[in-house]
N, C-alpha and C positions, 0 to 999 in steps of 0.2 A: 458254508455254501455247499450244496447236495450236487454231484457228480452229475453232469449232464448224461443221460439216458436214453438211445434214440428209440426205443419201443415206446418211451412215454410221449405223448399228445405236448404239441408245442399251446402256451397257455395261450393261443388266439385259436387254436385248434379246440380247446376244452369249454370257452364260455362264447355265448351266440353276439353276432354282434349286434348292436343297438337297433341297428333296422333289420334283423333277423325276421323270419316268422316266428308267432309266440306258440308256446306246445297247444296239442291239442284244450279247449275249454278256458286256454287262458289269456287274457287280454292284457294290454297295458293300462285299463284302470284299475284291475286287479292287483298288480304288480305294484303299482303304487298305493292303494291299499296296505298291503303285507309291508313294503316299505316303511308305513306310518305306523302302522301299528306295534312294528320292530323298533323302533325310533321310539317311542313312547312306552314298553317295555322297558328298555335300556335306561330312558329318565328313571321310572319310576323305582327302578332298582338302584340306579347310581347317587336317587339324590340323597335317599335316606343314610347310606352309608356316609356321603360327605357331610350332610349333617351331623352324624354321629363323629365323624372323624374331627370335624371343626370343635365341634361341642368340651370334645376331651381337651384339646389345647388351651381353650376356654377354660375350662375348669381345670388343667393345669398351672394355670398363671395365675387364678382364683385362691388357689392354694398356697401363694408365694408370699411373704411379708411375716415382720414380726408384729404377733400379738399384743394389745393396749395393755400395759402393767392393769389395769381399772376394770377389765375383762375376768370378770373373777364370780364366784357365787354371791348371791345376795339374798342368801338365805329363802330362796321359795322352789328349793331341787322336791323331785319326787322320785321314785320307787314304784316298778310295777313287780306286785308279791305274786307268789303262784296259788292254785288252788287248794293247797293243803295247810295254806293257814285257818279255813272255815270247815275241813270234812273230818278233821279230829287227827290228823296225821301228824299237825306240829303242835307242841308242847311249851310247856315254860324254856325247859334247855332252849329251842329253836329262838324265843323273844331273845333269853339275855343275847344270844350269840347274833341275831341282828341290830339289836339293841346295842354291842361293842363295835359295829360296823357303823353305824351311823351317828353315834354318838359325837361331836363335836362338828359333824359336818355341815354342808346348809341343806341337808334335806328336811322337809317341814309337811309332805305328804306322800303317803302308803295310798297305791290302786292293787287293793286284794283282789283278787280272779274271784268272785261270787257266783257269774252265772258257768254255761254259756246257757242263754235262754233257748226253751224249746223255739222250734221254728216257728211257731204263731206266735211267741215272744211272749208266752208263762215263763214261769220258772219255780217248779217244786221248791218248798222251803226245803225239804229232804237234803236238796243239794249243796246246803249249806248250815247244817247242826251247830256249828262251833262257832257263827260268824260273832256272836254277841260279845262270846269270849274273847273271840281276838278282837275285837275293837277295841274291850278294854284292858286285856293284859298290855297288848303295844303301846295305849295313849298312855297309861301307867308308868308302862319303863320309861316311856320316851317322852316325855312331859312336853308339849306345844305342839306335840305330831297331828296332823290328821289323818284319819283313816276312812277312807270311799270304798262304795261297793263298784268295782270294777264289771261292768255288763259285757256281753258282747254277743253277736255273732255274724256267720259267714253270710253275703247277700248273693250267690253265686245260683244259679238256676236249679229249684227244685229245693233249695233252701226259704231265708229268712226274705220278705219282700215288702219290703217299704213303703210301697205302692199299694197296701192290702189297708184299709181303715183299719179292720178288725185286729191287722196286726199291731199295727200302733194304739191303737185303745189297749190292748194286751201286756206291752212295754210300758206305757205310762203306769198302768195299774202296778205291774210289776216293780216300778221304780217307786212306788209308793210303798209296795209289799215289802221289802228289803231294808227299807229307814227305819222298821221298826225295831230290828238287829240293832240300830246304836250305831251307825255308820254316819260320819260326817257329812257325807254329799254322795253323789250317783256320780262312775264314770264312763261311760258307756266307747264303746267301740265297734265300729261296722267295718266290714271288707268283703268283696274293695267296693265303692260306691266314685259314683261318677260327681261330676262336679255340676253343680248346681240342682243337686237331687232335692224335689221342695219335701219330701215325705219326711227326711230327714231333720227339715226347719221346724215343721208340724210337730215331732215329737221333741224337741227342745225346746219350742215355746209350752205345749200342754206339761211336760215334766217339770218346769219352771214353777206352773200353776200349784203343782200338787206338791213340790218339796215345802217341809216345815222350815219355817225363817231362821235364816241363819243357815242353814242346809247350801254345801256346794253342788254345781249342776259344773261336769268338765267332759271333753271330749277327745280322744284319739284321731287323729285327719292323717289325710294321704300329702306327699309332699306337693309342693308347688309347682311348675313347669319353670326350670332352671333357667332355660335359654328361650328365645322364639324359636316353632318349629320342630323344639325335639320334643312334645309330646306325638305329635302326629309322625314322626320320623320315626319314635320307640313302638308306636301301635302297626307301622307299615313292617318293623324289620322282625319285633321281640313277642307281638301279638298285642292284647290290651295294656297300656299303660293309665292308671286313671290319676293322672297327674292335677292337682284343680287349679284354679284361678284364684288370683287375688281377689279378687272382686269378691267369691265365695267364699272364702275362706274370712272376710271382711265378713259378709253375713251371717256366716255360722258362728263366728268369733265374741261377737257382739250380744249373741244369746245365752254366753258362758262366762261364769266363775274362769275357767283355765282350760286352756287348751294346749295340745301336747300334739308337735309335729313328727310323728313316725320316720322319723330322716335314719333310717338302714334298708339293709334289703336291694341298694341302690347299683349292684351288677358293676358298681367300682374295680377293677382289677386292681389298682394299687391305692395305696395310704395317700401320696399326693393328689391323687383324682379325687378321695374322696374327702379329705380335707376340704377341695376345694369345692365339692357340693356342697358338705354340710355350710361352708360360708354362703355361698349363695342362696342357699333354704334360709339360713339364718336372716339374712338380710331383707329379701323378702318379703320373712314373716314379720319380722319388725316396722315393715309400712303397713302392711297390710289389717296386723293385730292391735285394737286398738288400745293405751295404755292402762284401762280399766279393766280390761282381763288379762290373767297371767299368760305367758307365754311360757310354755317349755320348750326345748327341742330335745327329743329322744336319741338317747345317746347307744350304740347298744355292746351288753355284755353278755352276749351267748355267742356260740365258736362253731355249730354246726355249718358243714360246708355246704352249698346249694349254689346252682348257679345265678342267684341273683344276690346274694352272701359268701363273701369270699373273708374269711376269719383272716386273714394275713394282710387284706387291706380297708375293712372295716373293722380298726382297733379303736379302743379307748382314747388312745394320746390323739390318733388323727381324728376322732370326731371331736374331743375338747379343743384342739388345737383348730379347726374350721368353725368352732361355735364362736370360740376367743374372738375369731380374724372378723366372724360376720355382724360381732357384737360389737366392735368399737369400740369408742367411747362413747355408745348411749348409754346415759345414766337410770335409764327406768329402773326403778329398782324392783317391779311384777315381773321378773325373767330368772330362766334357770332350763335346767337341765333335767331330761327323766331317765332315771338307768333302766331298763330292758334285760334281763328280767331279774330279780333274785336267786333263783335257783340253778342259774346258769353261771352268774359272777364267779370269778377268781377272785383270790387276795389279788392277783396281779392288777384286774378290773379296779377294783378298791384302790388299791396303790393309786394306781394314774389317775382316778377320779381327786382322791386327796392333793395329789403331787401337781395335777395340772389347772385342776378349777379350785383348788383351794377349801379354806374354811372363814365361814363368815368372821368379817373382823369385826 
């Protein structure tokens, strides 16, 4: 308690009273105004945090439980390779030595980095000289692998836009350009795209058209909205969040060979948090993906820090260990795991990948 002070105003001295006169220009519907609109400030700042704040608890108990022994690979993992397996940079040395990495594990498909497409969505063959090569030195060492031309690019303003016809006739063309390289299927990837973007429908059903039989068509997607609420709670406090819908992810799902949940990135502060995302992405994705296309969930194995990747609590064991929890005991057996990226992995990545998700039996 602060010394009473008699220079200072006794506190009926310092504020007016209720039937006061109001300052000059100011009224009491004024005042009640400012009132409300102070009042409505306060919500819209306080609720997001409590969202946020509930969410994490949430997905701290998410992350509690031991995983189904039956939670294991079933042989349909993937691999996303970097761009120097098509520009001449990687050699036979570079096969055998992923080739000793993956050998007895369940991975059974490579997404090579092919593009990224220019912004109307060409793509110089230039940017890819060696691709033919590595499709087929890889499916050689690694006899039942497939290998996809991984697409992509940014949809961020002033870039790649969905919305443009010209630019999707441009993609599809291109995805037809690239199968002649000897790639198994197209994998394409957009970021970040909002949920229920139809531009996006549009070019998965015309690329469908134009792949030769047999040819996979897979895609890269944003995660799901975990909880109710915290999408719109992550876009009021962290800026955009494009978290999508089951419902779309249903529709998108359904025009794909396989699809691969980008679950990192996720501003997790610790391994128990995000264990207990990846379960709840996992799970899910599991209603939502129907069992006639694959399901991956992206695991990830690169360690730069950024604030929405924190390499100390987005590890290997806690994303295997939240895939486990979210998988169950469902027995689909079109499910697995994507690693992120090769050229980032450690032996330690690899370790935990073997140690935690196993080898198909």
């Amino acid at each position: 308690m602060q010394p009473h002070r008699e220079d200072q105003p006794h506190r009926e001295d310092r504020l007016p009273a209720r039937d006061a006169a109001p300052e000059p220009g100011e009224t009491p519907s004024r005042r009640r105004s400012w009132r409300r609109a102070s009042q409505v400030v306060v919500i819209l700042v306080s609720l997001p945090v409590l969202v946020l704040a509930v969410s994490g608890i949430a997905l701290y108990l998410y992350g509690l439980g031991a995983p189904s022994p039956g939670a294991v690979t079933r042989g349909r993992d993937a691999v996303w390779l970097g761009h120097a397996w098509v520009d001449g940079r990687n050699g036979g040395a570079q096969v055998a030595a992923l080739a000793a990495r993956l050998r007895g594990t369940g991975v059974s498909d490579l997404y090579v980095h092919t593009g990224p497409f220019q912004v109307d969505g060409t793509l110089p063959t230039s940017l890819y000289p060696r691709a033919g090569w590595a499709a087929g030195a890889l499916r050689q060492t690694l006899p039942g692998v497939r290998v996809h031309a991984w697409l992509g690019q940014r949809l961020d303003p002033g870039l790649m836009d969905l919305s443009s016809a010209r630019t999707r006739d441009n993609i599809v063309r291109t995805a037809a350009q690239v199968m002649t390289a000897g790639f198994d299927g197209v994998h394409y990837n957009f970021e970040p795209l909002d949920s229920g973007d139809v531009g996006l429908l549009d070019v998965l059903d015309r690329t469908r058209a134009v792949l030769p039989r047999g040819r996979l068509l897979s895609l890269s997607v944003h995660q799901l909205e975990p909880l109710p609420g915290l999408s719109t709670a992550s876009e009021l406090v962290l800026g955009r969040a494009a978290l999508w819908t089951a419902g779309y992810l249903r529709e998108v799902a359904r025009r794909l060979d396989q699809v691969a949940i980008m679950t990192y990135d996720t501003a997790q502060p610790t391994q128990a948090l995000f264990s207990g995302y990846v379960r709840r992405q996992t799970a899910l994705a599991l209603t939502a993906v129907p069992p006639s296309t694959t399901l991956l969930i992206g695991v990830p194995a690169y360690h730069e820090p950024t604030w929405t990747h924190h390499p100390s609590a987005e590890t290997m064991r806690a994303s295997i260990r939240g895939v486990r929890l979210g998988l169950g005991g469902d027995p689909r057996p079109s499910f697995g795991v994507a690693v992120y990226v090769d050229f980032t992995a450690t032996a330690a990545d690899w370790d935990g990948y073997r140690r935690d998700w196993g080898a198909p039996g």
